[in-house]
C-alpha positions as YAML, in Angstrom:
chain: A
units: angstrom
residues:
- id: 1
  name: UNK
  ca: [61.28, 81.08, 96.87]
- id: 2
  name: UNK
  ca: [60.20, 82.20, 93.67]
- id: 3
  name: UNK
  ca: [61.49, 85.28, 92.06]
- id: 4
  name: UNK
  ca: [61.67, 86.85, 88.56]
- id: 5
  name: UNK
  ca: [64.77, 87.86, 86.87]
- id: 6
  name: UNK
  ca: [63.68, 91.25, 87.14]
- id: 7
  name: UNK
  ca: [63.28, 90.64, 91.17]
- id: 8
  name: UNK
  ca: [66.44, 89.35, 91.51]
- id: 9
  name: UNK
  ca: [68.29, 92.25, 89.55]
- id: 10
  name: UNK
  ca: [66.77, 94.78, 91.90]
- id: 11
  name: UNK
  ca: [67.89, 92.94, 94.91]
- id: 12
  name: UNK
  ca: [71.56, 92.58, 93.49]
- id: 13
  name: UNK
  ca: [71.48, 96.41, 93.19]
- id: 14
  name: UNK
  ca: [69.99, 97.23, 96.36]
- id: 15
  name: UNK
  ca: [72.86, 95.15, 98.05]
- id: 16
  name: UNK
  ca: [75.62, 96.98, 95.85]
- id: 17
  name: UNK
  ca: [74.35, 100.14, 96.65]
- id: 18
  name: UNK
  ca: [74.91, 98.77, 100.35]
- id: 19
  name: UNK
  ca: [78.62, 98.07, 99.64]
- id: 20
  name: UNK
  ca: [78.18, 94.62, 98.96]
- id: 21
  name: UNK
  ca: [79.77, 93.12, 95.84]
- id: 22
  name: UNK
  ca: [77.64, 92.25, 92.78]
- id: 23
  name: UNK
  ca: [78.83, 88.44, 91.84]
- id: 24
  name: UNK
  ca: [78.58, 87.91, 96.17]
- id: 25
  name: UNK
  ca: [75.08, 89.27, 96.27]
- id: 26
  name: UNK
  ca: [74.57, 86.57, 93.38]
- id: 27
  name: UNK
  ca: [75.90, 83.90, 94.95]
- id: 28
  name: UNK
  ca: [73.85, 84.63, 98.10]
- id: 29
  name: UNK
  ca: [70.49, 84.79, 95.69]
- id: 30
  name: UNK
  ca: [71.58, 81.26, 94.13]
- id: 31
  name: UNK
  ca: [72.02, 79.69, 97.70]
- id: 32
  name: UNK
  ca: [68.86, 81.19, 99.08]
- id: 33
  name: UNK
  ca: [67.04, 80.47, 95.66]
- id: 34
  name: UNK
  ca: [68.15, 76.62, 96.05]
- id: 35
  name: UNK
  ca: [70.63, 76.61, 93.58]
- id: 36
  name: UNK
  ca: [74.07, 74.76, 93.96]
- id: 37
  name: UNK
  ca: [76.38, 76.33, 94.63]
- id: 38
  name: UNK
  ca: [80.25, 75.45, 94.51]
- id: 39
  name: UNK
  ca: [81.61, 73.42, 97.95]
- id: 40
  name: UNK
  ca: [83.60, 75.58, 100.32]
- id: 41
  name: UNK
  ca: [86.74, 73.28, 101.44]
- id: 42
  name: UNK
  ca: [86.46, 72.67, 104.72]
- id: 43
  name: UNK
  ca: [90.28, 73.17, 105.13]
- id: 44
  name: UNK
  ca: [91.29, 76.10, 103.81]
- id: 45
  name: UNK
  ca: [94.53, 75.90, 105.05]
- id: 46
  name: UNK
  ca: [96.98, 77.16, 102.41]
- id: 47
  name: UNK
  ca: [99.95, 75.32, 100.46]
- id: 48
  name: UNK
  ca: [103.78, 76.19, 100.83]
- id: 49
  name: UNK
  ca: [104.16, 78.03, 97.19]
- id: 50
  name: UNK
  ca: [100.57, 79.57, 97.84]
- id: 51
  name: UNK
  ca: [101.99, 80.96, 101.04]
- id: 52
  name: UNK
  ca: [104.96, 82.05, 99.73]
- id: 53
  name: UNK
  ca: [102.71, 83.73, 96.26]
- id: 54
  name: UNK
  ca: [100.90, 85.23, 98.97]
- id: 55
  name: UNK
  ca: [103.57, 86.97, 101.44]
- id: 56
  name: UNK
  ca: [105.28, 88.46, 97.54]
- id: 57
  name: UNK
  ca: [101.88, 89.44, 96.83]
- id: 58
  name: UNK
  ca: [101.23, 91.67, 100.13]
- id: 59
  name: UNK
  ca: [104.51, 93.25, 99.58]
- id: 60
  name: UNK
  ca: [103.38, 94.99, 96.38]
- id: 61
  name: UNK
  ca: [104.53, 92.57, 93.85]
- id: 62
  name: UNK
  ca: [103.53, 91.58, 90.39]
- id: 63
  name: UNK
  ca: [102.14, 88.18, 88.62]
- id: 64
  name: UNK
  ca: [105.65, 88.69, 86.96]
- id: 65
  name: UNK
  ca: [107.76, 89.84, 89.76]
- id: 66
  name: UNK
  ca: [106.61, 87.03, 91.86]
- id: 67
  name: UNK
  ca: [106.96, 84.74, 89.30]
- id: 68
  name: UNK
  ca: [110.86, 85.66, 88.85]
- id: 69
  name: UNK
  ca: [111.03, 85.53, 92.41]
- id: 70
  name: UNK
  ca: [109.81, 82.10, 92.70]
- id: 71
  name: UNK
  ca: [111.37, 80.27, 89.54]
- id: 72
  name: UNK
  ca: [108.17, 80.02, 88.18]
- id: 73
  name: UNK
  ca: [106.17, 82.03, 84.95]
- id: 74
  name: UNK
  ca: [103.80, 84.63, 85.96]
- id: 75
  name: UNK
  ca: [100.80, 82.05, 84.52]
- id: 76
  name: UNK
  ca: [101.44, 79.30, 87.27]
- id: 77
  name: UNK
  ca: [101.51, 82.67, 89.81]
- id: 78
  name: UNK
  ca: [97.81, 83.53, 88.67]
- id: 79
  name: UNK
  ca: [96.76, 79.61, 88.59]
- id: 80
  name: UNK
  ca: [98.08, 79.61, 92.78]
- id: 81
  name: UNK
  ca: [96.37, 82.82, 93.06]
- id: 82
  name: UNK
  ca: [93.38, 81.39, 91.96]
- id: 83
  name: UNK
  ca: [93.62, 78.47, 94.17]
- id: 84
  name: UNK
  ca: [94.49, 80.82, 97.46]
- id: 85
  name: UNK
  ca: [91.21, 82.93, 96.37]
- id: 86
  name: UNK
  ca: [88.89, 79.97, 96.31]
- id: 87
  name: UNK
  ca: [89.95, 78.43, 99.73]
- id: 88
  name: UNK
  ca: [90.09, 81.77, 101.46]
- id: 89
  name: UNK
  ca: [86.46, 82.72, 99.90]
- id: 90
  name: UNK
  ca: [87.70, 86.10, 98.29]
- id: 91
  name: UNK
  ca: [87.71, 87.79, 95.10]
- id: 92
  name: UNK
  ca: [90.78, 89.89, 94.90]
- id: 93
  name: UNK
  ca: [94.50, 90.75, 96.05]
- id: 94
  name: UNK
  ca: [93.48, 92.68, 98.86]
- id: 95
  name: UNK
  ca: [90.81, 90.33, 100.36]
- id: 96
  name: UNK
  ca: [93.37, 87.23, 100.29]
- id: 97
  name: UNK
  ca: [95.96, 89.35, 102.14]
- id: 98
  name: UNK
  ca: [93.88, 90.73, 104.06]
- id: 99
  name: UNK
  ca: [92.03, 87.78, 105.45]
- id: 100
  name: UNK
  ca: [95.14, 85.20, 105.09]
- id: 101
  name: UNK
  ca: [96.80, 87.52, 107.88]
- id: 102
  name: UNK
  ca: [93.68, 88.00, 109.32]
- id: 103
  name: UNK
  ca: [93.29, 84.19, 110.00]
- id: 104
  name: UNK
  ca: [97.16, 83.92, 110.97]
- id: 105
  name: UNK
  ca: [98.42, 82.52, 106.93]
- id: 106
  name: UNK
  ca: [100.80, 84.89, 106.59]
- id: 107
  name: UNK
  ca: [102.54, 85.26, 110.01]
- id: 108
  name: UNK
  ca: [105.99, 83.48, 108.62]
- id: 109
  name: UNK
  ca: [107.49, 84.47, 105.07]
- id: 110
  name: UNK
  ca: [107.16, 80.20, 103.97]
- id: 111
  name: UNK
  ca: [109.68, 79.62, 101.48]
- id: 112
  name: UNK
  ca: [110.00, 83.03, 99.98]
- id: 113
  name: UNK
  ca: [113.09, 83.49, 102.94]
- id: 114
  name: UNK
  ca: [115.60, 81.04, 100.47]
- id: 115
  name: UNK
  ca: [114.57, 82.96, 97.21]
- id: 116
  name: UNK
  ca: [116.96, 85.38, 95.30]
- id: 117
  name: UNK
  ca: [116.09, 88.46, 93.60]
- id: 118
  name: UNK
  ca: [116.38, 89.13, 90.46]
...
């Protein structure tokens, strides 16, 4: 498939104006266009601290607040974040709670049960 730049910036726009996101409609140019594109793990499944970033996250918590929760600095909360955003295939906060309860991550509070607050 061979398509100009200006082709392929009209398509990206046609599927934001249809609600999907820009750097998705991208990626799904770059895979149809040949390109490689990053591997998907094929088990997604979610560490113990990633988990436990995760449940703090849905309940309305901050990088910082999380981190304070956990022991950890609010960095090392963005670098798990990161990680739980790449094996659930999502792009922001909402998405990755969303789809880790979605897909049953989320249905026990993993290690965040021990933690104190600050």
């Amino acid at each position: 498939m061979s398509t100009t730049l200006l082709d392929q910036d009209a398509v990206v726009r046609a599927a934001v104006a249809g609600g999907a996101c820009a750097p998705c409609a991208r990626l799904v140019l770059a895979i149809v266009a040949g390109a490689a594109a990053a591997p998907v793990p094929d088990d997604p499944l979610l560490t113990e601290r990633e988990q436990a970033v995760l449940v703090l996250l849905e309940r309305g918590l901050t990088a910082a607040q999380i981190g304070r929760r956990l022991g950890i600095s609010a960095a090392t909360v963005r670098k798990h974040l990161e990680h739980v955003y790449a094996k659930l295939g999502v792009h922001d906060r909402l998405s990755a709670t969303r789809d880790a309860r979605r897909r049953g991550l989320l249905q026990v509070d993993v290690g965040v049960t021990a933690v104190t607050t600050l």
